[in-house]
Backbone and ligand atoms as CSV (ligand in chain L), in Angstrom:
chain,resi,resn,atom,element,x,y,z
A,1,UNK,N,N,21.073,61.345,-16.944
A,1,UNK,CA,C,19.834,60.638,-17.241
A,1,UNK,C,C,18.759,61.021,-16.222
A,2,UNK,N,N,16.909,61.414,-16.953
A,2,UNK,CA,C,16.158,62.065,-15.784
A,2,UNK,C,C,15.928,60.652,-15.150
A,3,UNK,N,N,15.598,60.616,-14.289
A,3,UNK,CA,C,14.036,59.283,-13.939
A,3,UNK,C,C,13.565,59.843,-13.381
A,4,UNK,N,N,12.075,59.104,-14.061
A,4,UNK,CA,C,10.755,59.267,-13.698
A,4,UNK,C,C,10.662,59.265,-12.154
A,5,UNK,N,N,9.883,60.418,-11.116
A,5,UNK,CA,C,10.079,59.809,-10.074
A,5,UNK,C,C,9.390,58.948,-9.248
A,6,UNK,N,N,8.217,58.123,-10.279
A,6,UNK,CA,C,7.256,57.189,-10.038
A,6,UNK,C,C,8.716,56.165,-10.320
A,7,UNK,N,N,9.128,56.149,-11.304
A,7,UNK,CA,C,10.181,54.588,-11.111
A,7,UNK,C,C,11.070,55.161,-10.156
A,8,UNK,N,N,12.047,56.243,-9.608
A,8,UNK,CA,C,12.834,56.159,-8.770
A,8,UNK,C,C,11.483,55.374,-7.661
A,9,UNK,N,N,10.621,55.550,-7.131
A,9,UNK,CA,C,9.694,55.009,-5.865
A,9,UNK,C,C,9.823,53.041,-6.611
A,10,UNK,N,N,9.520,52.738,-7.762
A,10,UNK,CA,C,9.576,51.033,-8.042
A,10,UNK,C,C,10.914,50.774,-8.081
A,11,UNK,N,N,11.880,51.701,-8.241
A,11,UNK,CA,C,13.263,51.273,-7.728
A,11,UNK,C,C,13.505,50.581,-6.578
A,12,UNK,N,N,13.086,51.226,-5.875
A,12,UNK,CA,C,13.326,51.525,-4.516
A,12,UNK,C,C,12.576,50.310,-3.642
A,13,UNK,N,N,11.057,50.133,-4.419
A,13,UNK,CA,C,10.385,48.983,-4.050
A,13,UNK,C,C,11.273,47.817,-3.857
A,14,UNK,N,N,11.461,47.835,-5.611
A,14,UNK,CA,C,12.325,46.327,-5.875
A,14,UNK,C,C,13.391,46.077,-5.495
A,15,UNK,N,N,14.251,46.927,-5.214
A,15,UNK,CA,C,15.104,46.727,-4.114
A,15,UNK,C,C,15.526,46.329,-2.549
A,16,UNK,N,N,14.070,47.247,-2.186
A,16,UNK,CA,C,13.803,46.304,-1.041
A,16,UNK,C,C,13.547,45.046,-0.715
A,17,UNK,N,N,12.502,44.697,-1.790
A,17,UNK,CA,C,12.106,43.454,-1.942
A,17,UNK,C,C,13.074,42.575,-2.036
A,18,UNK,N,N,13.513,42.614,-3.014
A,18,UNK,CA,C,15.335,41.961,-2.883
A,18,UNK,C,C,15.945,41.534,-1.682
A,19,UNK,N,N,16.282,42.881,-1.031
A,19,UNK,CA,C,17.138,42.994,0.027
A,19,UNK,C,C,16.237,41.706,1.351
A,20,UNK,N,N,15.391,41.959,1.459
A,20,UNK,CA,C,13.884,41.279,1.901
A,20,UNK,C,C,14.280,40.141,2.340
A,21,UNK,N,N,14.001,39.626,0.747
A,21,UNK,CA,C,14.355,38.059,0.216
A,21,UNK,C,C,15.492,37.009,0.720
A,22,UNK,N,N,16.188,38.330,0.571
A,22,UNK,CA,C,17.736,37.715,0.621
A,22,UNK,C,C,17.901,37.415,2.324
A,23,UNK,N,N,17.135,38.216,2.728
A,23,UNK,CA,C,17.749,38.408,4.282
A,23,UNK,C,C,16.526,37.202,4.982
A,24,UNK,N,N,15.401,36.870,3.969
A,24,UNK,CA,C,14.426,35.564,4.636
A,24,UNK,C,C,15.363,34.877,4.369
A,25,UNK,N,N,15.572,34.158,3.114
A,25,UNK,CA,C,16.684,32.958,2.609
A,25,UNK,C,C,17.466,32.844,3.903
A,26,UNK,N,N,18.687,33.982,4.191
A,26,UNK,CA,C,19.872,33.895,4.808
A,26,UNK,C,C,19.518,33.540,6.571
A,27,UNK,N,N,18.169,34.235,6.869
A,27,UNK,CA,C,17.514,33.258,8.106
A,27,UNK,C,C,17.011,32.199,8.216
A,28,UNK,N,N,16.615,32.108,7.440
A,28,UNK,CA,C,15.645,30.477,7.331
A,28,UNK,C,C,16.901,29.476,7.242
A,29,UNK,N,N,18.052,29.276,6.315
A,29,UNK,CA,C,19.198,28.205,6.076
A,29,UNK,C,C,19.972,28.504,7.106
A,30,UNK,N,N,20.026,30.037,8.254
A,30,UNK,CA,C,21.424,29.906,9.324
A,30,UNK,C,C,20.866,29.820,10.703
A,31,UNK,N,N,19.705,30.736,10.650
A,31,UNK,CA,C,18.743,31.087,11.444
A,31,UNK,C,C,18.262,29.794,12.134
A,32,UNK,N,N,17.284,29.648,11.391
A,32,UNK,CA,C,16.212,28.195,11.410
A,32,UNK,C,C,17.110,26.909,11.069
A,33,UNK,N,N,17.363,27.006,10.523
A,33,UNK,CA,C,18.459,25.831,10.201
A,33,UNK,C,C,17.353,24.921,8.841
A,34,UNK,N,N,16.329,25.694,8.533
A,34,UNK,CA,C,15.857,24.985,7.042
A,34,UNK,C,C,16.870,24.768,6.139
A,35,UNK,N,N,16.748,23.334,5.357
A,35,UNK,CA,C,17.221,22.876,4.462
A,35,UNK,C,C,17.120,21.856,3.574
A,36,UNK,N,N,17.347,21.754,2.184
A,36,UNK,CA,C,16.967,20.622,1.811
A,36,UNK,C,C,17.578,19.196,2.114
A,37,UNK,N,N,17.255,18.122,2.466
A,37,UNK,CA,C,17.623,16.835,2.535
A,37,UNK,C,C,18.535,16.403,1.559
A,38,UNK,N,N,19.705,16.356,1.774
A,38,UNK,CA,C,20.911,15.839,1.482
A,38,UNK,C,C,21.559,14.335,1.334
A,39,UNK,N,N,22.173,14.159,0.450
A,39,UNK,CA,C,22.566,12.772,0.737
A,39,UNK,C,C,23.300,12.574,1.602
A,40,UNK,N,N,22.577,10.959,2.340
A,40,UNK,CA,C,23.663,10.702,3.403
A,40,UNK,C,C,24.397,9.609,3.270
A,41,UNK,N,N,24.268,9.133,1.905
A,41,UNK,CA,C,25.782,8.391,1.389
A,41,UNK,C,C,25.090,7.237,0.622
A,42,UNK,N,N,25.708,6.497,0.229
A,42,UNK,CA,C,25.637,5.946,-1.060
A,42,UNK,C,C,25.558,4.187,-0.763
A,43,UNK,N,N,25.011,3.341,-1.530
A,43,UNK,CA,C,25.255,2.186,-0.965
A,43,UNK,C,C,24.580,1.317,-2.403
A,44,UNK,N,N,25.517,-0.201,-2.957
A,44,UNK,CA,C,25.350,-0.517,-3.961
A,44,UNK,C,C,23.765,-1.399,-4.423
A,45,UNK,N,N,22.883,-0.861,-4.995
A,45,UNK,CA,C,21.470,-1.279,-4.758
A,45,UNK,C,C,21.646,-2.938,-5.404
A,46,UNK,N,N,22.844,-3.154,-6.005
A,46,UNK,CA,C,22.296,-5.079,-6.409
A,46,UNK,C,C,22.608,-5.924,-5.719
A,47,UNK,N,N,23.826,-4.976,-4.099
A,47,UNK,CA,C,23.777,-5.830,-2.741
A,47,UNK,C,C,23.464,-5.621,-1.388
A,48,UNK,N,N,22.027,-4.591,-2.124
A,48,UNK,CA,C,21.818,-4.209,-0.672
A,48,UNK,C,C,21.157,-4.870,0.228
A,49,UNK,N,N,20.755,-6.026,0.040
A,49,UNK,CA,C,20.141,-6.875,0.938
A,49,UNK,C,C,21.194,-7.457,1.792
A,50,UNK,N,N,22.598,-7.468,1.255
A,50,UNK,CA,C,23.530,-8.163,2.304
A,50,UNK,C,C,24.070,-7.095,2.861
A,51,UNK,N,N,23.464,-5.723,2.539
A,51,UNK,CA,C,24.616,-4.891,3.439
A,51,UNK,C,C,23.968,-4.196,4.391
A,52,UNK,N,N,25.079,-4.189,5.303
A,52,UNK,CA,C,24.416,-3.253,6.494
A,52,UNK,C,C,24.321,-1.535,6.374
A,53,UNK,N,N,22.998,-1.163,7.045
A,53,UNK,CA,C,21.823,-1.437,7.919
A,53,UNK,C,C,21.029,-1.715,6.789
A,54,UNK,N,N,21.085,-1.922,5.809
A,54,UNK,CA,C,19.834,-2.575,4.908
A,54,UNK,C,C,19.337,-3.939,4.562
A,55,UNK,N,N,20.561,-4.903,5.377
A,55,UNK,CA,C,20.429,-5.874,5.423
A,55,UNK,C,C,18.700,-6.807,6.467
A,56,UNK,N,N,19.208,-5.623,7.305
A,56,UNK,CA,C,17.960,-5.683,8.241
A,56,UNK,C,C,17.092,-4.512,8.310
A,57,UNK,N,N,16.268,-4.204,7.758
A,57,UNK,CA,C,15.441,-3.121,7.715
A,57,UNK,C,C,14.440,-3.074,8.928
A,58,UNK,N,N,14.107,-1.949,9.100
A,58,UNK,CA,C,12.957,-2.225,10.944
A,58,UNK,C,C,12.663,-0.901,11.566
A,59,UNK,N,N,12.368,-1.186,12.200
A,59,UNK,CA,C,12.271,0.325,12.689
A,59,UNK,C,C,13.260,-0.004,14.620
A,60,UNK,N,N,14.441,0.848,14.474
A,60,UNK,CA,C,15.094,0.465,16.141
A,60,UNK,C,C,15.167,1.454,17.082
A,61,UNK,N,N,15.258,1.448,18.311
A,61,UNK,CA,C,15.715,1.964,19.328
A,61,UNK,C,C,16.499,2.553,19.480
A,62,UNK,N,N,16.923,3.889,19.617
A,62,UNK,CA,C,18.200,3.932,19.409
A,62,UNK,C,C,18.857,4.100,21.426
A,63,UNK,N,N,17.458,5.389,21.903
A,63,UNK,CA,C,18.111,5.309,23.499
A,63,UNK,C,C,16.411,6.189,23.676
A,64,UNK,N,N,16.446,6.634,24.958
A,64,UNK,CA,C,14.990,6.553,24.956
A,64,UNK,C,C,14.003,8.043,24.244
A,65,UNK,N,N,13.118,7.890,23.337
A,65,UNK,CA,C,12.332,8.667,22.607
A,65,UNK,C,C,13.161,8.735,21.301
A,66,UNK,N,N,14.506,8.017,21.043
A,66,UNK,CA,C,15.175,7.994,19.935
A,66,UNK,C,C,14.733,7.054,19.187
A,67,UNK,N,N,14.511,7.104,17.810
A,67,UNK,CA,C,14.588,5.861,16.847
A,67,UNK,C,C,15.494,5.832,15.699
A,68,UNK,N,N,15.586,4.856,15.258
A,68,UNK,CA,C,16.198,4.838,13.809
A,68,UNK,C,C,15.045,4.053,12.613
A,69,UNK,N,N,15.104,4.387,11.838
A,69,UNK,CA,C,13.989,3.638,10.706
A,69,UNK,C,C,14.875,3.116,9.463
A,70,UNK,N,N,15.242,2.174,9.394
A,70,UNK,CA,C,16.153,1.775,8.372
A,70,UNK,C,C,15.216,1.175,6.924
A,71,UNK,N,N,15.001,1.932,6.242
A,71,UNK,CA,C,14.050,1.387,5.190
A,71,UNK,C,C,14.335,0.791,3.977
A,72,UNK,N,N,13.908,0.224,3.340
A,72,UNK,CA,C,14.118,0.066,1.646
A,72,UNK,C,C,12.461,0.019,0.890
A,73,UNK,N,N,12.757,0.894,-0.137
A,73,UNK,CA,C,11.612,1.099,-1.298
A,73,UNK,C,C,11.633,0.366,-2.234
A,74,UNK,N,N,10.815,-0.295,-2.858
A,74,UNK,CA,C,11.052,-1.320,-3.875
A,74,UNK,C,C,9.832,-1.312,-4.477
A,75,UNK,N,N,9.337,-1.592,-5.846
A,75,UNK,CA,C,8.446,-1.164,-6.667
A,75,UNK,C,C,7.268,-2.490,-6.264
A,76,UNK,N,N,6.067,-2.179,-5.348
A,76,UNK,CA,C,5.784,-0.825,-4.584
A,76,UNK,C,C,5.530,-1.404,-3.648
A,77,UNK,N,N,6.077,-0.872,-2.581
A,77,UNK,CA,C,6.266,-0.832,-1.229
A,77,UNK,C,C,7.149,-0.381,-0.385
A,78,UNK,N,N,6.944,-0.393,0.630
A,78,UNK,CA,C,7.989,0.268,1.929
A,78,UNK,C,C,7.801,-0.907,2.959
A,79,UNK,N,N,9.492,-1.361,2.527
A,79,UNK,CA,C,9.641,-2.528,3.842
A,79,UNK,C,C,10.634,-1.587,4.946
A,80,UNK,N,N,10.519,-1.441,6.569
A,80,UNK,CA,C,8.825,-1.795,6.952
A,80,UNK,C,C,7.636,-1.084,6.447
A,81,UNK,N,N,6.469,-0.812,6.397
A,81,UNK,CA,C,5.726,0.280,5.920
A,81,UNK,C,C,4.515,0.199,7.168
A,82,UNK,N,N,4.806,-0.543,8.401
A,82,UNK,CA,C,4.446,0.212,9.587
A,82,UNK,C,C,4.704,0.238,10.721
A,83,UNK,N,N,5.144,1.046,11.625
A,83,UNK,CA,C,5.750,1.342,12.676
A,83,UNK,C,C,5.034,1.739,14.499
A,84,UNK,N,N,5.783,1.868,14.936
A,84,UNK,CA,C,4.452,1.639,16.224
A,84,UNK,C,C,5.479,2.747,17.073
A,85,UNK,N,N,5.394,4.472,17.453
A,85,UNK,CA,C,6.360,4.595,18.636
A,85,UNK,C,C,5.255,5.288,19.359
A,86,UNK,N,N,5.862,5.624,20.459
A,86,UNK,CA,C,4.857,6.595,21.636
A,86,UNK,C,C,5.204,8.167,21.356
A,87,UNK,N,N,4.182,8.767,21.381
A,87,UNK,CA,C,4.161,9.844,21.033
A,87,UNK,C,C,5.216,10.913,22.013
A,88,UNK,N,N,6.096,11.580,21.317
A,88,UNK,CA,C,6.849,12.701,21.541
A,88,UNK,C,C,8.334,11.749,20.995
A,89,UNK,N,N,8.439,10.616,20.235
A,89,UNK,CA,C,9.253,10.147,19.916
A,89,UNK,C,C,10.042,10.585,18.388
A,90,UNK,N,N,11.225,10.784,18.299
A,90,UNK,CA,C,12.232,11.259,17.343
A,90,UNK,C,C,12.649,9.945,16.441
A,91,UNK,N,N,12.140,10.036,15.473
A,91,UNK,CA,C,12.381,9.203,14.151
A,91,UNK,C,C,13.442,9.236,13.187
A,92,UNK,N,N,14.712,8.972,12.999
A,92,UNK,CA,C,15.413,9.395,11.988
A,92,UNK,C,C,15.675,8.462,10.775
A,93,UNK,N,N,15.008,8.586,9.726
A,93,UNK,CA,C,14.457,8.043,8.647
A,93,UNK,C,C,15.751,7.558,7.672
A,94,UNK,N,N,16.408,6.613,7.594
A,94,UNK,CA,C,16.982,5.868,6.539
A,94,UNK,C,C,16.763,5.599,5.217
A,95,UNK,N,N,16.786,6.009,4.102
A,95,UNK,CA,C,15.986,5.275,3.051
A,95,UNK,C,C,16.483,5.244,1.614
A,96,UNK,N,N,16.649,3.655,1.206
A,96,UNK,CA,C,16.938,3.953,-0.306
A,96,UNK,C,C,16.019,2.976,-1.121
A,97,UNK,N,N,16.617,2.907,-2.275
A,97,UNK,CA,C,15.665,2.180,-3.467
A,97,UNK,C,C,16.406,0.661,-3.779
A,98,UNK,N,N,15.641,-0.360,-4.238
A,98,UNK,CA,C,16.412,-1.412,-4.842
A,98,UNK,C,C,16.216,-1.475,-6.219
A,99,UNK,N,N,15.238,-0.692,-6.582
A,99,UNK,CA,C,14.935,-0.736,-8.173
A,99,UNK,C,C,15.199,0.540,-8.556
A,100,UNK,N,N,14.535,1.146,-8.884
A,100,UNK,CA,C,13.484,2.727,-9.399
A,100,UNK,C,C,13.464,3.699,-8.605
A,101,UNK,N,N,13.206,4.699,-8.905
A,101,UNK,CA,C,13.288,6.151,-8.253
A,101,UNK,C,C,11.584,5.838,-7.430
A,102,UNK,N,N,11.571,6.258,-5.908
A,102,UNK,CA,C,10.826,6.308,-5.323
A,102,UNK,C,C,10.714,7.478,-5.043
A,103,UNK,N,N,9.430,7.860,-4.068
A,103,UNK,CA,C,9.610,9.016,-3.267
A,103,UNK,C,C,8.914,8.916,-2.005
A,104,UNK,N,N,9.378,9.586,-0.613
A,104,UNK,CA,C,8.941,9.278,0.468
A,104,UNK,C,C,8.253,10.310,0.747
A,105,UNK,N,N,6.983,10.502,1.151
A,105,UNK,CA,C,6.428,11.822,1.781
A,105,UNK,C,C,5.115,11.573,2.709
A,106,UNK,N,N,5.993,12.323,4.407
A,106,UNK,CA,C,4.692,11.683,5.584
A,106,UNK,C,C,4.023,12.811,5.719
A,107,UNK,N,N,2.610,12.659,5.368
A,107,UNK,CA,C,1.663,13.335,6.076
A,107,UNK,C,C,2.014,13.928,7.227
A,108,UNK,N,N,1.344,15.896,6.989
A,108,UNK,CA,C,1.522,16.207,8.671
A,108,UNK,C,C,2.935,16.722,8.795
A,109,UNK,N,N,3.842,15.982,8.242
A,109,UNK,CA,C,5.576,16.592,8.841
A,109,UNK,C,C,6.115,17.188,7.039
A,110,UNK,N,N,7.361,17.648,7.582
A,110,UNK,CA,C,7.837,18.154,6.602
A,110,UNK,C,C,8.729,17.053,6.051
A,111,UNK,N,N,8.646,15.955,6.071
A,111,UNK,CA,C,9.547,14.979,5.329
A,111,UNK,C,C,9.014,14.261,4.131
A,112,UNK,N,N,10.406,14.947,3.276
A,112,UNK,CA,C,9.439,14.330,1.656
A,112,UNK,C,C,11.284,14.115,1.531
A,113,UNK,N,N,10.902,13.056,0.547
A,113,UNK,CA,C,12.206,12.612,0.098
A,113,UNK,C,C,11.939,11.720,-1.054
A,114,UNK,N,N,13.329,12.513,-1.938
A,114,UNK,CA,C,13.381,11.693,-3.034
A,114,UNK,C,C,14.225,10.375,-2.667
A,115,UNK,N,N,13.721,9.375,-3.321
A,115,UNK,CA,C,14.509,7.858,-2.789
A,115,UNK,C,C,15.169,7.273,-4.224
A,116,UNK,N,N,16.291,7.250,-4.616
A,116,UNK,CA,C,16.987,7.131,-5.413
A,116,UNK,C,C,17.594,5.584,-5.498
A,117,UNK,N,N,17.760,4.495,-6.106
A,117,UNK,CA,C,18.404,3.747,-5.679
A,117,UNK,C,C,20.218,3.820,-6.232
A,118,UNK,N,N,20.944,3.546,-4.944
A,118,UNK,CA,C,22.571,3.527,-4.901
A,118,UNK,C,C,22.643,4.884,-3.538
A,119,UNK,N,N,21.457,5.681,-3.469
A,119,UNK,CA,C,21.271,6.742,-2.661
A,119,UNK,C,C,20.757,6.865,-1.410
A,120,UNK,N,N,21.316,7.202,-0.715
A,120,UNK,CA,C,20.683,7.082,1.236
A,120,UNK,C,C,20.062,8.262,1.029
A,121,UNK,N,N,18.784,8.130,1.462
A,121,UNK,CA,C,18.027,9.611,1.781
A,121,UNK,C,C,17.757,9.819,3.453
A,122,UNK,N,N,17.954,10.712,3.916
A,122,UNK,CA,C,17.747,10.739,5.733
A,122,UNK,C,C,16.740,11.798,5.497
A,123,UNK,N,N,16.054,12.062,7.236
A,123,UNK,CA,C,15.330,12.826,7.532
A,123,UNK,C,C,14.923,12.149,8.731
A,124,UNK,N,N,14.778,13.244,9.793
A,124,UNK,CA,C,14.559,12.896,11.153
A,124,UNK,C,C,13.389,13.987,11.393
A,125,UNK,N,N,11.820,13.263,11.903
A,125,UNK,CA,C,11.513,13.865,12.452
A,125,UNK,C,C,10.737,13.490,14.039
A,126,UNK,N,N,10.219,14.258,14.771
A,126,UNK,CA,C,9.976,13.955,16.322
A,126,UNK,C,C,8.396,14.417,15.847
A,127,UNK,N,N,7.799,13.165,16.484
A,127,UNK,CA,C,6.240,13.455,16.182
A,127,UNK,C,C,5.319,13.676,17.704
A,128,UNK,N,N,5.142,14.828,17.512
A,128,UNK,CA,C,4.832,15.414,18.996
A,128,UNK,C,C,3.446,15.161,19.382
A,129,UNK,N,N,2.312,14.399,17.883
A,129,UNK,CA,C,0.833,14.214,18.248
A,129,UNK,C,C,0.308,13.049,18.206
A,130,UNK,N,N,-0.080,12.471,19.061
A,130,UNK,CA,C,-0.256,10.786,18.472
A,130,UNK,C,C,-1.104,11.089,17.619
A,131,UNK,N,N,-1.102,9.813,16.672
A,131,UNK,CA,C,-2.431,9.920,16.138
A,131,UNK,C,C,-1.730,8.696,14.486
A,132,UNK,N,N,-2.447,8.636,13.174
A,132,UNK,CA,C,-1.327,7.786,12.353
A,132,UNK,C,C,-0.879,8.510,11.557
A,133,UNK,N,N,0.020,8.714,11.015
A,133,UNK,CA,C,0.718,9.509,9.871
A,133,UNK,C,C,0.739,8.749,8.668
A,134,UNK,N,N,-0.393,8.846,7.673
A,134,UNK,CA,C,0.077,8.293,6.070
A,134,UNK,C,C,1.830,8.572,5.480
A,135,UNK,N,N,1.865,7.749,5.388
A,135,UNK,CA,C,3.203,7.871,3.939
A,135,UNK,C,C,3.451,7.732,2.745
A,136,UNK,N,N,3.331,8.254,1.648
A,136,UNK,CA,C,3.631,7.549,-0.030
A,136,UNK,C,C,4.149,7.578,-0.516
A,137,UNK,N,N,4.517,7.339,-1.677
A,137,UNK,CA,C,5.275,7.247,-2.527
A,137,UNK,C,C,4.739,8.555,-3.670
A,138,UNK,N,N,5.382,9.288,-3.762
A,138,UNK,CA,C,4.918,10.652,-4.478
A,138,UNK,C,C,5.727,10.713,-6.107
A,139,UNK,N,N,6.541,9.605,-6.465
A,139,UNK,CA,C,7.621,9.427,-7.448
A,139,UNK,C,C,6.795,8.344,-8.397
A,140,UNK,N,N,6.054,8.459,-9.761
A,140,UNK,CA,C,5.671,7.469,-10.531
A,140,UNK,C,C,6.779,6.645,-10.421
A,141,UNK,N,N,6.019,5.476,-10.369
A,141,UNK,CA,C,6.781,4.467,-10.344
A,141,UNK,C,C,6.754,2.792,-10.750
A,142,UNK,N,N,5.256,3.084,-11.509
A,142,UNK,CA,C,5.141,2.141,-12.161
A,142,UNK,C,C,3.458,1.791,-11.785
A,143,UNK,N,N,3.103,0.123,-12.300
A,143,UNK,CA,C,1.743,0.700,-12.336
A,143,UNK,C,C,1.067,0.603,-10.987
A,144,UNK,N,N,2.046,0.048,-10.296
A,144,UNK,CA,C,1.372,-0.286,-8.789
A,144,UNK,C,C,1.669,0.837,-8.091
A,145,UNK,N,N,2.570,1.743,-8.839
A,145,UNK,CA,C,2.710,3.258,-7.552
A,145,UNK,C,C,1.932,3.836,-6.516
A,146,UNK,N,N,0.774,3.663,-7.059
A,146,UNK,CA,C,-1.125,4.821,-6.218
A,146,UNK,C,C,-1.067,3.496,-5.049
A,147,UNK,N,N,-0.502,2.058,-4.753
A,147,UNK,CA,C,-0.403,1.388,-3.738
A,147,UNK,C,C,0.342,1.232,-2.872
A,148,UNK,N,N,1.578,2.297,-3.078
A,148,UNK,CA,C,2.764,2.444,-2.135
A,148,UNK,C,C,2.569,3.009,-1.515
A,149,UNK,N,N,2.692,2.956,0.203
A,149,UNK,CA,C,1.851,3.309,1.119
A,149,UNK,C,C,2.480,2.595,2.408
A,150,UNK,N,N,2.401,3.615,3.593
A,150,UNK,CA,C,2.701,3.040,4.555
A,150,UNK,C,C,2.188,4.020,6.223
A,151,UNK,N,N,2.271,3.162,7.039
A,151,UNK,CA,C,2.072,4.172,8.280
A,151,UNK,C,C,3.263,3.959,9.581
A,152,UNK,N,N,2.717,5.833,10.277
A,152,UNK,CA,C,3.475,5.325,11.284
A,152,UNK,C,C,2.620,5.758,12.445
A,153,UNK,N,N,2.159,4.425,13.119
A,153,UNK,CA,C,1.085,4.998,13.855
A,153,UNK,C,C,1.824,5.510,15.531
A,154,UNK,N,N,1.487,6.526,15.961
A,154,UNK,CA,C,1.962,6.937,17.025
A,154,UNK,C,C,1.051,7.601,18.689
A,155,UNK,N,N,0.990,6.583,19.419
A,155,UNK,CA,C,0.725,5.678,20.391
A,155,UNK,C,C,0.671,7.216,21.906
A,156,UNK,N,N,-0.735,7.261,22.298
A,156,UNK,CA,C,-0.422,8.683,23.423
A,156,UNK,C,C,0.300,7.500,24.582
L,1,CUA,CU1,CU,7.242,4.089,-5.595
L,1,CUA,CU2,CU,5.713,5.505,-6.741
């Protein structure tokens, strides 16, 4: 078989390109450690008010510049939906639903999360600028959705 040797050269392109691709992907997920947000376990949404850590939702301490954010989404709002840390502080985000599919997404950081209810969604991030970070709800969710909303204001 001849080939053209303008396509042997787009062979050759697209192959690279490929090869490229494959080798961003395979840095970014081992490399970088990018990834998508995973479940971090499961919990029954018609008792989650008696169960722990959702029993008490808040934003805690964990040791110093550490936090924990234990949340619940509920059609519409984010209890807590505002938070107070000092800047260069590490947030690691708790979050599920008691009703309806929510969605979490803070301004500024890379944390977006789908909020599922029966579903723990995590995400930790360290906010290195004071200043306030919006949060919403990015998941229709009914008619009060465009009011789900929250901050985390962070303190120089
Ligand atoms: Cu909750 Cu939209």
């Amino acid at each position: 078989m001849e080939i053209n040797p303008y396509e042997k050269i787009w062979i050759g392109i697209t192959i690279a390109a490929v090869i490229f691709m494959l080798a961003a992907i395979t840095l970014a997920s081992f490399g970088l450690g990018a990834s998508l947000p995973g479940a971090a376990g499961s919990v029954d949404p018609r008792i989650l008010v008696q169960q722990p850590p959702f029993n008490t939702p808040g934003l805690f301490q964990l040791s110093q510049g550490k936090y924990q954010a234990i949340m619940i989404a509920s059609a519409w709002a984010f209890n807590p939906n505002t938070m107070r840390v000092p800047v260069g502080s590490e947030i690691t985000f708790k979050v599920t639903s008691r009703d309806v599919t929510h969605g979490m997404l803070i301004e500024g950081t890379n944390v977006n999360l789908m909020i599922l209810p029966g579903q723990i969604a995590e995400a930790t991030h360290k906010f290195n600028k004071a200043g306030t970070y919006l949060f919403v709800c990015h998941e229709y969710c009914g008619t009060g959705h465009q009011t789900m909303s929250g901050k985390i204001i962070v303190t120089p």
